[in-house]
N, C-alpha and C positions, 0 to 999 in steps of 0.2 A: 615276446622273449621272456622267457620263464630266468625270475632273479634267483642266488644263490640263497640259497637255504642255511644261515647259520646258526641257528641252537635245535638242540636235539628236539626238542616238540616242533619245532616248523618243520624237520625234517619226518619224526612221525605221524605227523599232521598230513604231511601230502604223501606218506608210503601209506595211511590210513585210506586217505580218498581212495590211490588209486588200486587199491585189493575190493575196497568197497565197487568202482567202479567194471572192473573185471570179474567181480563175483556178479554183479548185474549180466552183465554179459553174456557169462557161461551159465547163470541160471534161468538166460531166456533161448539160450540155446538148447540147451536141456526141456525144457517146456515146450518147445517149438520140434525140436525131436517126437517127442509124446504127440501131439499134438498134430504131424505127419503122419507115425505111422495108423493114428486112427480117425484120419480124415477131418481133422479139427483145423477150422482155422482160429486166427489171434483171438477173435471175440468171442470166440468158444470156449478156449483155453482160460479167458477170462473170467468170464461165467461158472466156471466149473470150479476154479478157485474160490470164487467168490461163495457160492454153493456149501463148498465144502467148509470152508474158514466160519461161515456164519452155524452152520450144524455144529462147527465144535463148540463153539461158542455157545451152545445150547441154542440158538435164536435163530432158528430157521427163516431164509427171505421170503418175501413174497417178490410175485413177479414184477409192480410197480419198486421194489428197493433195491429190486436188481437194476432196474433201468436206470435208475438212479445213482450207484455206483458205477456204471457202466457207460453210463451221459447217452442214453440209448433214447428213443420215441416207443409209446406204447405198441404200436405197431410194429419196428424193428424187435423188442424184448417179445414179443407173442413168435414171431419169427424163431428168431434163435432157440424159445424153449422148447415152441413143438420141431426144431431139428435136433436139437440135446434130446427130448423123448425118445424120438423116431429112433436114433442110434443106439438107444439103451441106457445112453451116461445118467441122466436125472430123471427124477418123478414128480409130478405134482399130488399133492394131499389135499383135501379141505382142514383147515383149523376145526378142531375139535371142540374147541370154544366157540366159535363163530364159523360157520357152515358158509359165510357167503368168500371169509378169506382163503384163496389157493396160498400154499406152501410148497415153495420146491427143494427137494431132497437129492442126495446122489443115490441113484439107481443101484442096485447089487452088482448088477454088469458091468457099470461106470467106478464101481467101487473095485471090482477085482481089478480091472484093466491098470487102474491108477495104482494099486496095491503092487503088482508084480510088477510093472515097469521102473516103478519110483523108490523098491525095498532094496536093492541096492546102494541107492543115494542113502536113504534111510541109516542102512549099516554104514555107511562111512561117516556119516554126520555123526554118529554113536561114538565109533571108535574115536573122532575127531572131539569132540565132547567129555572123553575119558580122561582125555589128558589133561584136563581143568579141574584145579581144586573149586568147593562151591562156592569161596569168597570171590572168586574170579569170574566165574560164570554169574553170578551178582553183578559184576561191571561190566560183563557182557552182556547182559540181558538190558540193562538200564542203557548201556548205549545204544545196541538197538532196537530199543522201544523208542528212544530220542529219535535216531535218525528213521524211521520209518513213521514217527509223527509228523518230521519235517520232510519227508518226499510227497506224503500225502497234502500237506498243508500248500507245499508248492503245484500240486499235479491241481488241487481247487483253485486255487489263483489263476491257474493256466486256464483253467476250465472258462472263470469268468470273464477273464482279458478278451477270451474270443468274440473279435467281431464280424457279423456278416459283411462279407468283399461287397463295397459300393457300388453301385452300378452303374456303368458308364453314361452318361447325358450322351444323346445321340442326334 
């Protein structure tokens, strides 16, 4: 039973969760869209994120950090990347420093696709954006860099709580 809410922060407190919550939502609806019409399933979609967020970041992955963000085995991440190749979405490199480390990229083709699909969201987040002075977007930013440290920080915990299902004595 959900108690009554009487001062105005517990009441923005929980009108905060749940836009936070529905903005999850519709943003894996939207992803899971993309992600049909180009034959992508979850772990794809995730990969491809993943891919891309670390390129901007200047720090391109290799295929063992993808697995790793991913909670993937070396063998399932060799899977997925030569089907991301296959399709066009990503590329592998050698580091140009060290020739023995693969680098993976978003492919041109993988890049247009996500480009034209997602430039709409794009311009709304823009226009949505405008309407904030930049002391504001300063408290938006701070807040979620906070809460996207604590889903991460939760989704590792989850990671490690997992334990192998016992096996029945028989």
């Amino acid at each position: 039973m959900y108690r009554r809410r009487d001062t105005r922060r517990e009441l923005l407190v929980a009108e905060i969760t749940a836009e936070l919550r529905r903005y999850c939502g519709d943003a894996q609806h939207v992803g899971h869209a993309f992600a049909g019409q180009h034959g992508l399933n979850a772990t794809d979609l995730q990969a491809l994120i993943a891919v891309m967020d670390a390129e901007l970041a200047g720090e391109p992955l290799t295929p063992g950090r993808l697995g790793e963000q991913l909670d993937l085995s070396s063998g399932s991440v060799t899977a997925l990347i030569d089907r991301l190749e296959r399709a066009g979405h990503i590329r592998r490199d050698r580091d140009t420093t060290d020739r023995r480390k693969i680098l993976l990229h978003y492919a041109d083709r993988g890049a247009a696709l996500a480009t034209d699909f997602f430039r709409p969201l794009g311009e709304r987040t823009d226009q949505v954006m405008a309407g904030f002075r930049d002391d504001e977007l300063e408290v938006v930013y701070r807040f979620m860099t906070a809460m996207s440290t604590s889903i991460r920080e939760h989704r590792d915990a989850v990671r490690s709580a997992r334990v192998e299902p016992r096996r029945r004595a028989g």
